[in-house]
C-alpha positions in Angstrom: 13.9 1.7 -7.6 12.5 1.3 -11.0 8.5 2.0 -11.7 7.2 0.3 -14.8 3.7 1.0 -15.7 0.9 0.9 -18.1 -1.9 2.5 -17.7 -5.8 1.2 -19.4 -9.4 1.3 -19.4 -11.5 2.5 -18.2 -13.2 -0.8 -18.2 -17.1 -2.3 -18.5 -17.1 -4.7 -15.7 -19.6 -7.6 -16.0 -21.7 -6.4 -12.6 -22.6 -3.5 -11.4 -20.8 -1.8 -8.4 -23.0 -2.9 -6.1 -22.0 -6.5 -6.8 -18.6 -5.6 -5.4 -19.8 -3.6 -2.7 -18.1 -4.7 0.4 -18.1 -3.7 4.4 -16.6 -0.5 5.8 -15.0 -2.5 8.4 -12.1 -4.3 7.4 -13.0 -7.8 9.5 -15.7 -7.6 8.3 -15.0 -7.6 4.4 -16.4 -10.3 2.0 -13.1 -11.9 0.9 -15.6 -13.5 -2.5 -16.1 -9.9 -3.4 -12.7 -8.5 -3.2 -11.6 -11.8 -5.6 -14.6 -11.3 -7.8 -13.5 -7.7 -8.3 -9.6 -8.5 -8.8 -10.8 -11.0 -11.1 -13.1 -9.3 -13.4 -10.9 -6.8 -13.8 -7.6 -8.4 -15.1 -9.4 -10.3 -17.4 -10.5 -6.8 -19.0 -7.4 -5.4 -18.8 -5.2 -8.5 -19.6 -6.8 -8.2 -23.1 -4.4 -5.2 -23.7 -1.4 -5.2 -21.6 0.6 -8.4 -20.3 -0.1 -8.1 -16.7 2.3 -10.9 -16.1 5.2 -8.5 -16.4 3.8 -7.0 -13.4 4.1 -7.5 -9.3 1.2 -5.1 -8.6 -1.7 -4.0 -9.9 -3.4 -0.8 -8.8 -7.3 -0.9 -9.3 -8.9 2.4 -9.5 -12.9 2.1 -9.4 -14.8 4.7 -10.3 -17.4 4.4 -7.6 -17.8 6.6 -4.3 -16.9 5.3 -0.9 -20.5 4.9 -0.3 -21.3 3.0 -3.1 -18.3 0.2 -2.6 -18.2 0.4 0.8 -15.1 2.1 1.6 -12.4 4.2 0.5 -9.7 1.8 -0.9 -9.1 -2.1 -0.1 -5.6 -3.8 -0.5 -6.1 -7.1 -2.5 -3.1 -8.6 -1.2 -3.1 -12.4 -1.3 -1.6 -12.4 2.4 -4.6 -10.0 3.7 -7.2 -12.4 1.7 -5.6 -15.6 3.6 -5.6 -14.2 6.6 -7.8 -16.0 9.7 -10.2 -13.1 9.8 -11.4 -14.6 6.2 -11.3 -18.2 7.2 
Protein backbone atom coordinates (compact mmCIF):
# COMPACT_ATOMS: atom_id res chain seq x y z
CA UNK A 1 0.00 0.00 0.00
CA UNK A 2 1.01 3.44 -1.04
CA UNK A 3 -0.48 6.68 1.06
CA UNK A 4 -0.45 9.85 -0.90
CA UNK A 5 -1.54 12.95 0.83
CA UNK A 6 -1.76 16.57 1.02
CA UNK A 7 -2.72 18.22 3.69
CA UNK A 8 -4.71 22.10 3.70
CA UNK A 9 -6.71 24.62 5.39
CA UNK A 10 -7.95 25.21 7.70
CA UNK A 11 -10.82 26.51 5.73
CA UNK A 12 -13.78 29.47 6.15
CA UNK A 13 -16.73 27.55 5.20
CA UNK A 14 -19.69 29.58 3.82
CA UNK A 15 -22.19 28.61 6.98
CA UNK A 16 -21.73 28.19 10.19
CA UNK A 17 -21.50 24.75 11.87
CA UNK A 18 -24.77 24.64 12.85
CA UNK A 19 -25.86 24.58 9.14
CA UNK A 20 -24.14 21.17 8.97
CA UNK A 21 -25.25 20.00 12.07
CA UNK A 22 -26.73 16.61 11.66
CA UNK A 23 -28.50 13.68 14.00
CA UNK A 24 -26.60 11.56 16.43
CA UNK A 25 -28.38 8.64 15.14
CA UNK A 26 -27.15 7.43 11.99
CA UNK A 27 -30.94 6.67 10.28
CA UNK A 28 -31.63 9.44 11.19
CA UNK A 29 -28.90 11.70 9.44
CA UNK A 30 -29.91 14.57 6.87
CA UNK A 31 -28.28 13.11 3.82
CA UNK A 32 -28.66 17.34 2.26
CA UNK A 33 -26.34 18.20 5.06
CA UNK A 34 -23.70 15.61 4.84
CA UNK A 35 -23.53 16.71 0.70
CA UNK A 36 -23.71 20.32 1.62
CA UNK A 37 -20.75 19.84 3.99
CA UNK A 38 -18.60 17.49 1.40
CA UNK A 39 -19.43 20.14 -1.00
CA UNK A 40 -18.41 23.31 0.58
CA UNK A 41 -15.49 22.02 1.50
CA UNK A 42 -13.73 20.65 -1.75
CA UNK A 43 -14.58 23.66 -3.39
CA UNK A 44 -12.22 25.38 -0.64
CA UNK A 45 -9.76 23.09 -0.73
CA UNK A 46 -9.78 22.27 -4.58
CA UNK A 47 -8.50 25.92 -4.93
CA UNK A 48 -5.01 24.53 -3.74
CA UNK A 49 -4.55 20.92 -4.31
CA UNK A 50 -5.98 18.70 -7.28
CA UNK A 51 -8.37 16.67 -5.40
CA UNK A 52 -8.93 14.63 -8.49
CA UNK A 53 -5.68 12.76 -7.84
CA UNK A 54 -7.37 11.48 -4.91
CA UNK A 55 -9.91 8.39 -3.92
CA UNK A 56 -10.65 9.76 -0.41
CA UNK A 57 -10.87 12.64 1.21
CA UNK A 58 -10.69 12.92 4.97
CA UNK A 59 -12.71 15.96 6.43
CA UNK A 60 -11.53 17.12 9.74
CA UNK A 61 -14.15 19.83 11.27
CA UNK A 62 -13.21 21.72 13.86
CA UNK A 63 -16.42 21.58 15.78
CA UNK A 64 -17.32 19.40 19.02
CA UNK A 65 -19.62 16.35 18.82
CA UNK A 66 -22.22 18.43 20.29
CA UNK A 67 -22.11 21.09 17.96
CA UNK A 68 -22.24 18.78 14.64
CA UNK A 69 -24.17 16.21 16.02
CA UNK A 70 -21.82 13.40 16.42
CA UNK A 71 -18.46 12.24 16.46
CA UNK A 72 -17.44 11.52 12.80
CA UNK A 73 -19.78 10.61 9.68
CA UNK A 74 -18.46 8.63 6.65
CA UNK A 75 -19.57 10.51 3.40
CA UNK A 76 -19.40 7.49 1.34
CA UNK A 77 -21.49 7.75 -1.83
CA UNK A 78 -22.78 4.11 -1.06
CA UNK A 79 -23.93 5.12 2.73
CA UNK A 80 -25.60 8.38 1.11
CA UNK A 81 -27.65 6.08 -1.52
CA UNK A 82 -28.55 3.82 0.77
CA UNK A 83 -32.68 3.21 1.36
CA UNK A 84 -32.44 4.69 4.88
CA UNK A 85 -31.91 8.18 2.79
CA UNK A 86 -34.50 7.57 0.20
Amino acid sequence: MRLTADVTGPYMLPHPVEYYRISASNLEVDPARVISLVSDVVNAADKEVDLNRYDYVLIGLGATPAEYGMVGYCAVPGMLASRAFQ
